[in-house]
N, C-alpha and C positions, 0 to 999 in steps of 0.2 A: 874782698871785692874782685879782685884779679882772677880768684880761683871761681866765684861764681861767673865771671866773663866770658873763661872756660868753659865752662858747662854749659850755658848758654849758646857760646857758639858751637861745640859741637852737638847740639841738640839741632840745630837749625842744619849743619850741614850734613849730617844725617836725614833728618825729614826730605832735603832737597835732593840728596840723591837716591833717596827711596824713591821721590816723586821723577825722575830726572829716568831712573831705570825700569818704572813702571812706563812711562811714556814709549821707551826707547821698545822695550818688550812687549807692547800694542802692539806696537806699528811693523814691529816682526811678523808678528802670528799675522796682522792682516794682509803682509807681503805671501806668506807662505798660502794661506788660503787662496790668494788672487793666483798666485803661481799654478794651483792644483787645477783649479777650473781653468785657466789660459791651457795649461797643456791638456784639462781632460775635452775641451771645445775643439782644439787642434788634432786630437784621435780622433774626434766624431765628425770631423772635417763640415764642422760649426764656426771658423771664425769668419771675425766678419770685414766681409769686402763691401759691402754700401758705402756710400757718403757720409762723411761726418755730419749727427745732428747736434743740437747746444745739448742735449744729454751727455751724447758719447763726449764731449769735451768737457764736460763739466767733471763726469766721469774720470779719465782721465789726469786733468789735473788735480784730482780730488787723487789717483794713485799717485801720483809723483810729487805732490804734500807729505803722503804720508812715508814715502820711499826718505825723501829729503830728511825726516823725521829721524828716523830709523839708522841712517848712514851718517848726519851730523852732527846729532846732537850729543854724541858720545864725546867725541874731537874738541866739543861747546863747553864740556863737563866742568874742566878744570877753571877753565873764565868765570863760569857762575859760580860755581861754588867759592874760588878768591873773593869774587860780588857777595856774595852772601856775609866773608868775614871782614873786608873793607866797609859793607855796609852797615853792619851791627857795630864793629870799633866808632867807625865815625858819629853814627847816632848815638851810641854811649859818649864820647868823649866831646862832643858841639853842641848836645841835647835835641838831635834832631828827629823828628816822626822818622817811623820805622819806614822804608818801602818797601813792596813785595817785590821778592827774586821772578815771581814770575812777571811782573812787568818787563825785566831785562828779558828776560827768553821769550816771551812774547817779542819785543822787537826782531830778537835775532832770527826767530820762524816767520817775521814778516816777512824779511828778506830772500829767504827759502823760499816762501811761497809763489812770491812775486817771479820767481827764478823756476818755478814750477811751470805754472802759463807761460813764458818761454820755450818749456822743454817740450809742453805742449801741443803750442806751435808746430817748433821746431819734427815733433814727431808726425801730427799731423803733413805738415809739409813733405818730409820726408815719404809717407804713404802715398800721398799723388803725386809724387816724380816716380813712385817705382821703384824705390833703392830701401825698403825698408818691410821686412817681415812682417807677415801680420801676424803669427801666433807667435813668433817669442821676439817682436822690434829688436831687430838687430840687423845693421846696414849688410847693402854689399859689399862683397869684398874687394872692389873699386872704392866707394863711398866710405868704408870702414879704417882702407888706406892713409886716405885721406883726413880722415879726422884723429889718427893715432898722430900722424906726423905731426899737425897743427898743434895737437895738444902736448908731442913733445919739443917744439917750437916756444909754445908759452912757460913752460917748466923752467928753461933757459932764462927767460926776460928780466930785467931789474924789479919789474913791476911785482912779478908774481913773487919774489921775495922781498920786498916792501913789505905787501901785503900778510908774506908767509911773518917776516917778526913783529908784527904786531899781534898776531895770530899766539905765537910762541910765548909771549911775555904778557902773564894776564896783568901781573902789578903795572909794572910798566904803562899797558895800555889804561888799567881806571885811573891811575893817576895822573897820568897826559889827559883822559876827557871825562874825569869827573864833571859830571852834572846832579846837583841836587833835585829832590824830588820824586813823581811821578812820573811825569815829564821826561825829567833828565834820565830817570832809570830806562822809559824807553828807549830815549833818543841813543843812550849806551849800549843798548844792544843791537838797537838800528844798525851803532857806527860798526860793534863787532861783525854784524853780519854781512855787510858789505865788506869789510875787508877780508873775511871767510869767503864771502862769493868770488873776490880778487884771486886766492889764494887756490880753488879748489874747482870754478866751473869750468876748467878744460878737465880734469880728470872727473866729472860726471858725464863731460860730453862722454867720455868712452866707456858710458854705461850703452851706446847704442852701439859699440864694437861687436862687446860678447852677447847683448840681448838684455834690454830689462830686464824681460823676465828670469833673466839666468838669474839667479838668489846667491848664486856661490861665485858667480863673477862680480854679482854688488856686494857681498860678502869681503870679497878681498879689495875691491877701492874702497870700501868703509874702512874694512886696516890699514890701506896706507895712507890715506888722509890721516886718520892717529896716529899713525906713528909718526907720520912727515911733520905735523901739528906738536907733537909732544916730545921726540928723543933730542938731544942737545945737537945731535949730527942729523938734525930735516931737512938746511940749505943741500948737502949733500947728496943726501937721499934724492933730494928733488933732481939736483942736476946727472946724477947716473938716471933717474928713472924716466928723465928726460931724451936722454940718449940713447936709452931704449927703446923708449917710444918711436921716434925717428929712425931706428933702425930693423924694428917691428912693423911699422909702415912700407918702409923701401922693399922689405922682402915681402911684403905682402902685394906690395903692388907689381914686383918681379913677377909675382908666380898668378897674377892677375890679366898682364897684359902678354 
């Protein structure tokens, strides 16, 4: 019995991470693709300066879904996949209906998404004050000052490591908000995503530092989210990269003003 439990579950969290890295590897290739046409638009001195219409927004947030995609769900890995073996034990040993993994990652890319249309906003916004690129969104170096510091302000906060060890501890967290169900599998990855959003939306804000479209500056905050999210020394991590940040900013703003 035992040893078919085995096999069972790692049959399951195989599939999930075949499925988990197929995901992750879409939304790559459709970054690099969007990357080629931004920059080949910005040779052809094709981008565009009109008014935002509900296309270009929809647009938009429909890129920074899939950017979201791409950069967290790797960091997400290790949660679902403990979800997948929490959830297969449990339903062996209480006889409970099976529920899909993808319900919980469905929640937790709600959260993202929702986090999207923000960014959206937030970039729109930033396009009608002026302080913000149009072919590769990336602030001024005023505005860019500014949002390093802030972000390494939050890296500092009690809150952002609250957030970061429930982040850190996938046992821990299903078994503090175990919810049964359909239901409860969303509601679980709702909660994980919200406290991933706690953990990590100052360090997407300074995806408008280097430039969305920089692929090798979201490249590298998609690394340190994993790593901050997954090595035993993340509080750590956080709080030097915090202190960088804050002194990445002052000197940027030195050589600003």
């Amino acid at each position: 019995m035992a040893r078919w439990i085995e096999v069972v579950l790692r049959h399951e969290r195989t599939v999930t991470l075949a499925g988990l890295t197929a995901l992750v590897a879409l939304a790559w290739i459709y970054l690099l693709r969007l990357s080629h046409e931004a920059v080949s638009m910005a040779e052809m001195g094709m981008a565009h300066l009109g008014p935002w219409t509900p296309a270009d927004a929809a647009l938009a947030a429909g890129m920074w879904s899939v950017m979201m995609v791409a950069m967290m769900l790797p960091s997400a890995a290790p949660m679902i996949l403990v979800f997948v073996t929490v959830n297969l034990r449990r339903g062996l040993d209480a006889n409970a209906p099976y529920v899909s993994t993808g319900l919980f990652t469905l929640g937790y890319l709600l959260v993202w998404g929702v986090f999207s249309v923000g960014a959206t906003a937030a970039q729109w916004g930033s396009q009608r004050a002026a302080v913000l690129a149009e072919a590769t969104l990336a602030l001024t170096p005023l505005a860019g000052a500014a949002v390093l510091v802030a972000a390494g302000l939050w890296q500092l906060t009690p809150l952002k490591y609250a957030c970061l060890a429930r982040c850190q501890s996938p046992i821990g967290f299903l078994l503090a908000e175990w919810r049964q169900g359909r239901r409860g599998a969303l509601v679980m990855g709702l909660r994980h995503g919200l406290y991933c959003l706690g953990c990590c939306w100052a360090l997407m804000a300074l995806l408008f530092v280097g430039g969305v479209m920089n692929l090798a500056w979201v490249a590298a905050i998609a690394t340190f989210v994993l790593v901050e999210k997954t090595v035993p020394a993340g509080r750590v991590v956080g709080w030097l990269s915090g202190g960088a940040l804050i002194a990445g900013g002052v000197v940027m703003l030195g050589f600003t003003l």
